[in-house]
N, C-alpha and C positions, 0 to 999 in steps of 0.2 A: 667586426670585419667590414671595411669599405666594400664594395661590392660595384665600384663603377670610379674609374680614375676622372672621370671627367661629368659632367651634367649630362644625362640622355636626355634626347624624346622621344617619348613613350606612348603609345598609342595602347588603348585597353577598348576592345568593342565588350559590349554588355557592363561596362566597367562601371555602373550606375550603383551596383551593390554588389554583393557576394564577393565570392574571389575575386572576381578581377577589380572590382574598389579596394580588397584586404591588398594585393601584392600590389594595386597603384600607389595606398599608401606606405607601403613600407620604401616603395624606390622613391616616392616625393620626401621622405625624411631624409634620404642620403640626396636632393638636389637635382631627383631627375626634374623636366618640363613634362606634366602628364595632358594627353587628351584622352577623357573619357566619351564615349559613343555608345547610343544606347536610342532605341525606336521613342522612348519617352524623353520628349523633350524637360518637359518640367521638372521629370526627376535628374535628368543629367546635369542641367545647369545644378539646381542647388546643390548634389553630389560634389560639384567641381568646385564649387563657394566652399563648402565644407571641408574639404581637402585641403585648400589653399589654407583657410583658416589654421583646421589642426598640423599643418605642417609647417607653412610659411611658403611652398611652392608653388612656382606658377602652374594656375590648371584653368583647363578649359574644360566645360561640357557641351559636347554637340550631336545634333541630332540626326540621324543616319540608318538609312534599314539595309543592313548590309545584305538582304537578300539583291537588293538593286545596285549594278555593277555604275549606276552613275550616280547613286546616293556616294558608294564608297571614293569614287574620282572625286565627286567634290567634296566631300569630308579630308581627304588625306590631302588636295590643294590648300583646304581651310589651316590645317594643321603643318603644313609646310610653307605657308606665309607666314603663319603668326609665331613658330618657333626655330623652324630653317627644316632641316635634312630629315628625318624620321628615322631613329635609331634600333628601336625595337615595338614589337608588334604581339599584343597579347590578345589571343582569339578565346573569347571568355563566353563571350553570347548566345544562348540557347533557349530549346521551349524542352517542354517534357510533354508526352501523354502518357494516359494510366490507360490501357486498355488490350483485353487480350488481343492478338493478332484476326482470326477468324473475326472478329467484334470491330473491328478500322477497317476504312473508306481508304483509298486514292486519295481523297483531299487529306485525308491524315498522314499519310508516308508523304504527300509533296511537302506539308508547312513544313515538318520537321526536316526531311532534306535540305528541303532551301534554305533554313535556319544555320544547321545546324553542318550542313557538307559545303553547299555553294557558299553559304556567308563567307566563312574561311577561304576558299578556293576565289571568292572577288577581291577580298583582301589580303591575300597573297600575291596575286596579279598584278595589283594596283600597287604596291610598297614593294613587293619585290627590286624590282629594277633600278630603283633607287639605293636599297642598301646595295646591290652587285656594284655598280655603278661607285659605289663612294668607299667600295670594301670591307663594311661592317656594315653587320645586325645580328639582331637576334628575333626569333620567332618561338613563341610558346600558342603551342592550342591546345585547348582543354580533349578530354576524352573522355572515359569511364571506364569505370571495372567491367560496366554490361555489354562493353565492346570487347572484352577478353575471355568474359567467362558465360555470358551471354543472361537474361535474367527475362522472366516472365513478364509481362504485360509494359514490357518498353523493350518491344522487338525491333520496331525501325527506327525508332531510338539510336539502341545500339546496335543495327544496322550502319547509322549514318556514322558514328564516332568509328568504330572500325573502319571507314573508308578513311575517316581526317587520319586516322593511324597510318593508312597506306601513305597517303596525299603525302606526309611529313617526311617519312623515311624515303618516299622518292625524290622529293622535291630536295630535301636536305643533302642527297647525293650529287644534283645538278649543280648547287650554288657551293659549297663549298670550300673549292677551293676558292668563292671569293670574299673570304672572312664573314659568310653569314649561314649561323648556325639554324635548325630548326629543331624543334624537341615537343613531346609531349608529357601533359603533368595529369594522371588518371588518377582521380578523387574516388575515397571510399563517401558512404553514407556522409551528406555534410549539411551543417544547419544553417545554408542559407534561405535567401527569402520564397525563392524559388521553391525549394526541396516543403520547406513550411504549407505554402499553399500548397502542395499534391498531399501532404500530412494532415492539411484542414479539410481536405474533400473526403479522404478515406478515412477520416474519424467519424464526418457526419455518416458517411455513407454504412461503414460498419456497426454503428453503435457503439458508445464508451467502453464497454468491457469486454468485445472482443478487439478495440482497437488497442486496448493496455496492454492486453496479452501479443496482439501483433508488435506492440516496442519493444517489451520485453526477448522475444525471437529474437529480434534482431539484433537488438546491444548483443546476447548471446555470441552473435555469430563474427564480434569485433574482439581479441585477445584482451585487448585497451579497456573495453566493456564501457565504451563511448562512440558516440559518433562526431566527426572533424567538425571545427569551428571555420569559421574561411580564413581566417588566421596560419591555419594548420596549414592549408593547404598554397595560403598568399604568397606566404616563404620559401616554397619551393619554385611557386612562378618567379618570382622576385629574381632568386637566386641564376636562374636559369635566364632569365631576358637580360643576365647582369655581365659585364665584364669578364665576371670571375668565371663564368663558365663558357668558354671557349674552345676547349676543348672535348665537350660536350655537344654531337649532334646525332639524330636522327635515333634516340632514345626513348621510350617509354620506362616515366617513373609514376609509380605508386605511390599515393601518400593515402593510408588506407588505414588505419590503423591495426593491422593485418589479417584484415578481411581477407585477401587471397595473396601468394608469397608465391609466384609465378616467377 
């Protein structure tokens, strides 16, 4: 299934790994223009070498801390010189912490806020106006299940993705009618690099055998008795920042492997 009549571009924040590299490259093999952004410079260029490489599309990697509302302005200048209009917009980028509520500072609810609510919220501001303006886009921001069902020690966490929950389904009702959709795609348990490193800390920290017994728990708690590849979850972004989904706004989808069936 084509998924896009014509070549996007495609803007992916955090898109240096994880989902949002899986769903950039799935749309650079159908011909989109992708620009990857990501705080690591080093990793985003070579990310964007690599992509071009395994697909043959033009990509770019560039360097942008979308907590900063004028990193994002000149990132999406940069990105709108070098391939034109900016067609769709995947909000991928995040932090995690591990730690009970009672147990986190102030300076822990701000990084992740700012990560993880304002980033979204600077680059919707910034690209918005442009897709109204040209009457297409599409917008996908990431969430989580811990924003719907809410989960122990990533309380502002899922705090913050509950508010991108609001942010979308309000926002998605203002632009609308001008051919620009906004939708979110809320990931079960998934093995990106991210999710890894918070799994290398609570191994050391637990001990090997009751860190076994805590994965064990958890596959349990997946029907699939796996947890998502970013693969898994690439293709629903993909799908969603695609053409073919147009009809499709201000949604919360699950790709979860039926961790929860809300």
């Amino acid at each position: 299934m084509k998924l896009n009549k014509e070549p996007r571009v495609t803007v992916v924040t955090g898109g240096a790994r994880g989902i949002g590299y899986a769903a950039a490259r799935l749309l650079a093999e159908e011909g989109a223009k992708i620009a990857l952004v990501d705080l690591d410079e080093a990793r985003v260029q070579q990310s964007a070498k690599t992509l071009a490489a395994e697909t043959g599309a033009e990509a770019i990697g560039l360097r942008a801390d979308i907590t900063s509302m004028e990193d994002v302005q000149t990132m999406a200048a940069m990105v709108s010189a070098k391939f034109g209009s900016i067609h769709a917009l995947i909000n991928s980028a995040a932090v995690l912490d591990d730690k009970l509520f009672l147990d986190s500072k102030p300076a822990d609810w701000q990084r992740i806020i700012n990560v993880c609510l304002y980033g979204p919220m600077n680059c919707l501001h910034v690209i918005l106006p442009g897709m109204t303006k040209q009457g297409y886009g599409r917008v996908v921001c990431m969430a989580s299940d811990s924003a719907r069902l809410g989960q122990a020690r990533l309380s502002y966490y899922a705090a913050a993705k509950a508010a991108v929950v609001a942010l979308v389904k309000s926002v998605a009702q203002e632009v609308g009618a001008n051919g620009v959709t906004l939708n979110i795609v809320s990931p079960g348990a998934t093995n990106t690099e991210l999710r890894q490193e918070r799994e290398e800390s609570m191994r050391k920290q637990m001990g090997e055998e009751r860190y076994a017994r805590r994965v064990q728990t958890v596959l349990k708690m997946y029907p699939t008795r796996r947890i998502g590849e970013p693969d898994d979850v690439g293709a629903m972004v993909a799908f969603l920042a695609s053409d073919r989904a147009g009809w499709i706004t201000g949604q919360i989808v699950s790709v979860n492997g039926g961790f929860a069936m809300p």
